[in-house]
C-alpha positions as MATLAB code, in Angstrom:
seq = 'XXXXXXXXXXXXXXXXXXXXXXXXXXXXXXXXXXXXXXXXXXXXXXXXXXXXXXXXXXXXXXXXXXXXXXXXXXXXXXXXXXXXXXXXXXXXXXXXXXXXXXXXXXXXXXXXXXXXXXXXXXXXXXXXXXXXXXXXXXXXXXXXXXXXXXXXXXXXXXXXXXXXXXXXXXXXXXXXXXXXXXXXXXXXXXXXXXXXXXXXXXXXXXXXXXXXXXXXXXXXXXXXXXXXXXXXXXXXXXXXXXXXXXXXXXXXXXXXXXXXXXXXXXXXXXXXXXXXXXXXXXXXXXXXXXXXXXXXXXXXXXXXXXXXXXXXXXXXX';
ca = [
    -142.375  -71.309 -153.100;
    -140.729  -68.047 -153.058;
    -138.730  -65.589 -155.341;
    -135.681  -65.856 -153.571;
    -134.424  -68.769 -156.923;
    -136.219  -66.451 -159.419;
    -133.297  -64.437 -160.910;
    -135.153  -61.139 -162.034;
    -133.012  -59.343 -164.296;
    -133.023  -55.486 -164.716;
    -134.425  -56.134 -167.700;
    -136.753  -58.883 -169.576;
    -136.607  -59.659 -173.404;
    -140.262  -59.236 -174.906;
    -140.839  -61.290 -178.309;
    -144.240  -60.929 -179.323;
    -143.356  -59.450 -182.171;
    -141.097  -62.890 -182.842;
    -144.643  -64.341 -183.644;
    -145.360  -61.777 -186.574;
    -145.054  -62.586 -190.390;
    -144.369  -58.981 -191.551;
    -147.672  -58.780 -193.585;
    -149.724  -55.701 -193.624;
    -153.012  -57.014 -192.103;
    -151.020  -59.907 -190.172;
    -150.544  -58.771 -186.696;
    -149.262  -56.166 -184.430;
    -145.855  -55.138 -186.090;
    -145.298  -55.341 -189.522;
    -141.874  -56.107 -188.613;
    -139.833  -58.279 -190.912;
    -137.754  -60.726 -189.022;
    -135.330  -63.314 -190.360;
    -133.624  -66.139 -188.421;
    -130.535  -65.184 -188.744;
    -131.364  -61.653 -187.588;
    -132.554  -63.029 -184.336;
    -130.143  -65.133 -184.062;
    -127.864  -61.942 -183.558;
    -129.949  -60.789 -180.904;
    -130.002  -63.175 -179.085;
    -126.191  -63.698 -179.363;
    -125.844  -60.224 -177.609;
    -128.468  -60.670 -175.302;
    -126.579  -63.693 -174.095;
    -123.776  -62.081 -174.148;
    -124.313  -58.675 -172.343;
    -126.035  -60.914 -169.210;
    -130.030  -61.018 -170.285;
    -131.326  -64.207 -169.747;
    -135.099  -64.075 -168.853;
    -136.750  -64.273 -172.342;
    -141.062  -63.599 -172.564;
    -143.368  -65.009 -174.670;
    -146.441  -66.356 -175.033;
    -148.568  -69.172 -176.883;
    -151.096  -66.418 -178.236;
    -148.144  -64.515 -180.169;
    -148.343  -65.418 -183.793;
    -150.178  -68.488 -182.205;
    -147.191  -70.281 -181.752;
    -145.164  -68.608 -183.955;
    -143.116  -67.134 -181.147;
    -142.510  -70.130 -179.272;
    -141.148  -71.635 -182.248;
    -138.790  -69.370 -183.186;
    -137.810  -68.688 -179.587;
    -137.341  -72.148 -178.985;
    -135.487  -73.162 -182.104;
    -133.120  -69.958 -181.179;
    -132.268  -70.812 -178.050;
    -131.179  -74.394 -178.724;
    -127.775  -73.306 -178.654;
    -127.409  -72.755 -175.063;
    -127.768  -74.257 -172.043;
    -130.841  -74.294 -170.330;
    -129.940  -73.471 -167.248;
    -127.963  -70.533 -168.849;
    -131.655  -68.693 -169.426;
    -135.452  -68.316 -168.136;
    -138.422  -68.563 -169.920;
    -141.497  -67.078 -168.964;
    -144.653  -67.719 -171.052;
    -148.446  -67.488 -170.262;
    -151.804  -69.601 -170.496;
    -154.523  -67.838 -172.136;
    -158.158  -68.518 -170.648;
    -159.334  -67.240 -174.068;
    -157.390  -69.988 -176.495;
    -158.213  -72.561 -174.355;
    -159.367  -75.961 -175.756;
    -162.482  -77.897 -174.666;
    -160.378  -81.038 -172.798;
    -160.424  -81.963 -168.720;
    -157.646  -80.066 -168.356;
    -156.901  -77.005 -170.220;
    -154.164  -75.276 -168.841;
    -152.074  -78.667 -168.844;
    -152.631  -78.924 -172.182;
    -151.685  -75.721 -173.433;
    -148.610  -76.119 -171.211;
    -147.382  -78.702 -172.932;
    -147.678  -77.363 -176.537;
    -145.617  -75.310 -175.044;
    -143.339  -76.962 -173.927;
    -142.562  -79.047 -176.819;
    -142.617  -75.925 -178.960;
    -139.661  -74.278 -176.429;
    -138.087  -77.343 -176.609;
    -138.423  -77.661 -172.623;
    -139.113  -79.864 -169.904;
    -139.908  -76.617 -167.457;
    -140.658  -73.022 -167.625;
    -139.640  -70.716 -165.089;
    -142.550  -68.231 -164.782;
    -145.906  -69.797 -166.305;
    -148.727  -66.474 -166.377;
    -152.303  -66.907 -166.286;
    -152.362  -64.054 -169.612;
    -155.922  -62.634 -168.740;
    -158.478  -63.098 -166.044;
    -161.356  -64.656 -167.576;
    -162.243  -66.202 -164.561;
    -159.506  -66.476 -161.504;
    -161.018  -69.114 -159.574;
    -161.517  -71.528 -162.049;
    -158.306  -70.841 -163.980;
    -155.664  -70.595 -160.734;
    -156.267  -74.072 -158.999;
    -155.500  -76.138 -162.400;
    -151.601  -74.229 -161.609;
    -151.188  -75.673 -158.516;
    -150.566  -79.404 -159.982;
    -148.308  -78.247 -162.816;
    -145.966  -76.668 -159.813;
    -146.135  -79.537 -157.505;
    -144.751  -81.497 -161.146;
    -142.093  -78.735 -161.626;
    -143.165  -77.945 -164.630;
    -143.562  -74.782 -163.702;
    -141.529  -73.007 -161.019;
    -142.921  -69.820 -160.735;
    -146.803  -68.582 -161.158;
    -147.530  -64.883 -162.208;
    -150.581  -62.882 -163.294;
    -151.288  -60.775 -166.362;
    -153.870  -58.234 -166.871;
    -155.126  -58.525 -163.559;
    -156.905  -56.007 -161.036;
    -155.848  -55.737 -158.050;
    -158.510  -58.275 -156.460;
    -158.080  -60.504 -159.050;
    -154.765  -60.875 -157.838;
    -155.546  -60.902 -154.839;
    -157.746  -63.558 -155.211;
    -155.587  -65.624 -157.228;
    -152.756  -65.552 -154.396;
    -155.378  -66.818 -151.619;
    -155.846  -69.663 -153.754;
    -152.204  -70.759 -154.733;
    -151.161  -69.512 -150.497;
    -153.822  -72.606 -149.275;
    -151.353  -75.097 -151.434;
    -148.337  -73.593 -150.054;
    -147.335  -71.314 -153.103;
    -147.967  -67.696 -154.375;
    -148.131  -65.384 -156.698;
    -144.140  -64.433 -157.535;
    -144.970  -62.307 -160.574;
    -147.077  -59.396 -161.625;
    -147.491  -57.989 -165.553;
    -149.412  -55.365 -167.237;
    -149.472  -52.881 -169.300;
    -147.599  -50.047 -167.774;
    -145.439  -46.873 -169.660;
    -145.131  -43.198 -169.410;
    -148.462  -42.953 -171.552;
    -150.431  -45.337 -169.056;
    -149.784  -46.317 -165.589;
    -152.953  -47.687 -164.307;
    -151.412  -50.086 -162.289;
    -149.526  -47.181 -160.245;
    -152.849  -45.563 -159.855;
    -154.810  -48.508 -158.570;
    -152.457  -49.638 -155.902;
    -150.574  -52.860 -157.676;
    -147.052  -51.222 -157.990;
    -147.174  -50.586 -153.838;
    -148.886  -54.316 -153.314;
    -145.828  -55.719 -155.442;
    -143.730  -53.367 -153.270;
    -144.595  -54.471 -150.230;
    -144.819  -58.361 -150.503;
    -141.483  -57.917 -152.729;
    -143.263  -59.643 -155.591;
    -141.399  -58.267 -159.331;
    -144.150  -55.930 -161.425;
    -143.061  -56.451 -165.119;
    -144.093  -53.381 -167.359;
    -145.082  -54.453 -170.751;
    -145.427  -51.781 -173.661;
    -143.362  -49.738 -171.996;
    -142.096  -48.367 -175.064;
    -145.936  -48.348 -176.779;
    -145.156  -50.406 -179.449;
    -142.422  -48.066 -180.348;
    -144.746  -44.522 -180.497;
    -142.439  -43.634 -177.449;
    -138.838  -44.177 -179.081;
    -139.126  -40.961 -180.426;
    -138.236  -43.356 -184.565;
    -141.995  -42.069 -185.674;
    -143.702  -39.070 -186.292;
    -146.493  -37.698 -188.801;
    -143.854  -37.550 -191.260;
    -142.468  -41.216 -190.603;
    -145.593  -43.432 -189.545;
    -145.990  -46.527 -187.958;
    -145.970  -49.549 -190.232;
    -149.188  -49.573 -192.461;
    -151.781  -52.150 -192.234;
    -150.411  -53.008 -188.763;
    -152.389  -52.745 -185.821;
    -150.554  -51.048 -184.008;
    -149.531  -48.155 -186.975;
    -153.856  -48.040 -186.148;
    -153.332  -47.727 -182.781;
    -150.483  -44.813 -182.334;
    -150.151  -42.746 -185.976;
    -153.251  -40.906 -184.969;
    -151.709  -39.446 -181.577;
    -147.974  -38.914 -182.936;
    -148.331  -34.981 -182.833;
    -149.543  -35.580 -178.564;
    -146.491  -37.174 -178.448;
    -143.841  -34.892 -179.836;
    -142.847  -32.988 -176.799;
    -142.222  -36.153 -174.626;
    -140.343  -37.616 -177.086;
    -138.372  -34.641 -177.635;
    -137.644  -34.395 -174.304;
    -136.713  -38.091 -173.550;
    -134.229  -37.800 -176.274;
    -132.716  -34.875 -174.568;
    -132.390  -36.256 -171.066;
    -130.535  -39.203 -173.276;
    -128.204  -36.466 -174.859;
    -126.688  -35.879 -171.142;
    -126.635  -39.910 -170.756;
    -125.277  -40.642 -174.290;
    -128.334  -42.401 -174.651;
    -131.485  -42.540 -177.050;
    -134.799  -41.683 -176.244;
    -135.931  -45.423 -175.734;
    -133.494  -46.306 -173.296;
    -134.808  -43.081 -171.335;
    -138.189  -44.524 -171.091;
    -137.074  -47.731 -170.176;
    -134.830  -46.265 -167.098;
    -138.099  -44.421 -166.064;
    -139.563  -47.860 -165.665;
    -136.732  -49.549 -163.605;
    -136.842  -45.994 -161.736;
    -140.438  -46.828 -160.653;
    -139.181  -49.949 -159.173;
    -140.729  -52.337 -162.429;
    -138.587  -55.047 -164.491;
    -139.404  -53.875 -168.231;
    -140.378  -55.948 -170.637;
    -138.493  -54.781 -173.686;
    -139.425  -56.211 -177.739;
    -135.849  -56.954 -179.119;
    -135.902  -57.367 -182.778;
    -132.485  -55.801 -184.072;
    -128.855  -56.260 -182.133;
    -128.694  -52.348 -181.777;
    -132.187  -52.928 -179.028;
    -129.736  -54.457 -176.689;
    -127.259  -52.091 -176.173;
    -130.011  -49.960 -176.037;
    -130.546  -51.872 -172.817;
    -127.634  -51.782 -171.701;
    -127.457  -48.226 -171.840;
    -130.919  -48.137 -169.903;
    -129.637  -50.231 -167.116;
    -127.002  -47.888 -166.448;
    -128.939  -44.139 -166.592;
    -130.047  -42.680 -163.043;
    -132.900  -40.309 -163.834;
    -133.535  -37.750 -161.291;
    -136.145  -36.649 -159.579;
    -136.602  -33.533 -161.909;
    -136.338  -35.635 -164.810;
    -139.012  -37.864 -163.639;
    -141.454  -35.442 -162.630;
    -140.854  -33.496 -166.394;
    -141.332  -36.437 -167.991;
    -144.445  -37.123 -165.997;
    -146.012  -34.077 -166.549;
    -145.078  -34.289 -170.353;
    -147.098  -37.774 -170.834;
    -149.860  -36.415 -168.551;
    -150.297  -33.279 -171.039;
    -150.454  -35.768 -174.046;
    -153.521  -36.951 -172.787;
    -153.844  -40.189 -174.754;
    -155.322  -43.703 -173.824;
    -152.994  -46.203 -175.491;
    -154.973  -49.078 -172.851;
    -154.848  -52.095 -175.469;
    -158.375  -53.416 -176.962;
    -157.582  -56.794 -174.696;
    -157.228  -54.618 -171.592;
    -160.279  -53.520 -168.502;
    -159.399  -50.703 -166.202;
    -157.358  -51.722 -163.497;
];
């Protein structure tokens, strides 16, 4: 199996926040999302060329799936790609776990095949990995990748798919201005090398790095992620401040300068869309060139914040 007939797109649509319900105390967001709203999103997502669309059983357990699925019944499958993940965690108790959650999944996409199916978190590699070899032989699954993995956990996990013939074609974690662990412990250069994609997720931190919040306009309360980020708002001022103004000479927004730092580092970004306007947004992304100054400003900026935004589900890489 290789990459060559995955079609990695600048950029990838993130919708765990699609999995929400918009009640204080009820998940990450707090965002309020209708149907028709994403409806529109996905609309211009189709229509400005972004077709690889993430998700995950664990969002809104199920919730996302759903509503992703149910979306996307409008076009053609082979018009898009989905990618979503097994999660050691959630599993059930049967012969065959990762099967099984597979095909809740599938039935909740309304698919026959997903195009990049992730092991979510490495509870155990060599007892997870094998049970993917089957469901790619079946073509339910045309591409394996790894989330939240260490370096030798991936490493391990592509020994064991290379003795049946496959591989690892996909890397994601965590990975933003505010936290690049992966860079630091060698998996951006590994991905480099063997020309395997590294998707960032959080790039954006939930939103603390669109520059939209400060201590005067906080994160949604009751969510968990207004816990996570309104205490370190005033760390992040000046790298905000200074995203937006690399967007002023790019007609651009602060958001879709932290997303072209991302691409910049050689990663696909996985971007949350949850309004229309987050799509141009990444379209205007996909079209900045930072420079080297730039880059090295902003670098030194997010260093100086000195924050750890690593997520409660996340080890050091």
């Amino acid at each position: 199996m290789t990459i060559d007939n995955l079609k990695t797109p600048k950029v990838v649509l993130g919708t765990w926040a699609w999995g929400d319900s918009g009640e204080a105390g009820d998940g990450y967001f707090g965002s309020r999302l209708t149907q028709v709203g994403l409806e529109e999103v996905a609309e211009k997502a189709h229509a400005a060329g972004f077709t690889l669309w993430d998700t995950a059983m664990v969002y809104g357990m199920g919730r996302s799936e759903t509503t992703l699925g149910k979306i996307l019944e409008r076009y053609a499958r082979s018009d898009y790609q989905l990618s979503t993940k097994f999660t050691p965690q959630a599993a059930g108790t049967s012969d065959d776990p990762v099967a099984d959650m597979l095909e809740q999944s599938l039935v909740r996409l309304g698919t026959d095949y997903i195009d990049v199916y992730w092991i979510h978190n490495p509870a155990d590699v060599a007892r997870w990995t094998p049970r993917l070899i089957p469901l790619l032989k079946s073509g339910k699954v045309k591409h394996v990748g790894v989330s939240n993995h260490n370096l030798s956990e991936i490493e391990l996990a592509n020994q064991i798919l290379g003795e049946a013939g496959f591989q690892v074609d996909a890397i994601q974690n965590h990975y933003s201005l505010l936290y690049r662990s992966s860079e630091q412990a060698g998996i951006l250069d590994y991905c480099r090398n063997r020309g395997i994609p590294f998707f960032a997720y959080m790039v954006l931190e939930q939103g603390a790095l669109t520059g939209k919040y400060s201590p005067e306009n906080l994160l949604p309360k009751g969510s968990r992620r207004g816990e996570a980020y309104n205490g370190m708002l005033p760390q992040l001022k000046a790298l905000t401040d200074k995203l937006a103004s690399i967007g002023e000479k790019h007609d651009a927004a602060a958001p879709d300068v932290a997303t072209a730092w991302a691409i910049a580092k050689g990663t696909t970004p996985i971007i949350g869309v949850t309004k229309p306007h987050h799509v141009d947004g990444l379209v205007r992304a996909g079209s900045i060139t930072l420079t080297d100054a730039d880059i090295a400003e902003l670098e030194a900026l997010a260093g100086a914040t000195d924050v750890d935004t690593r997520g409660w589900w996340e080890k050091e890489m």
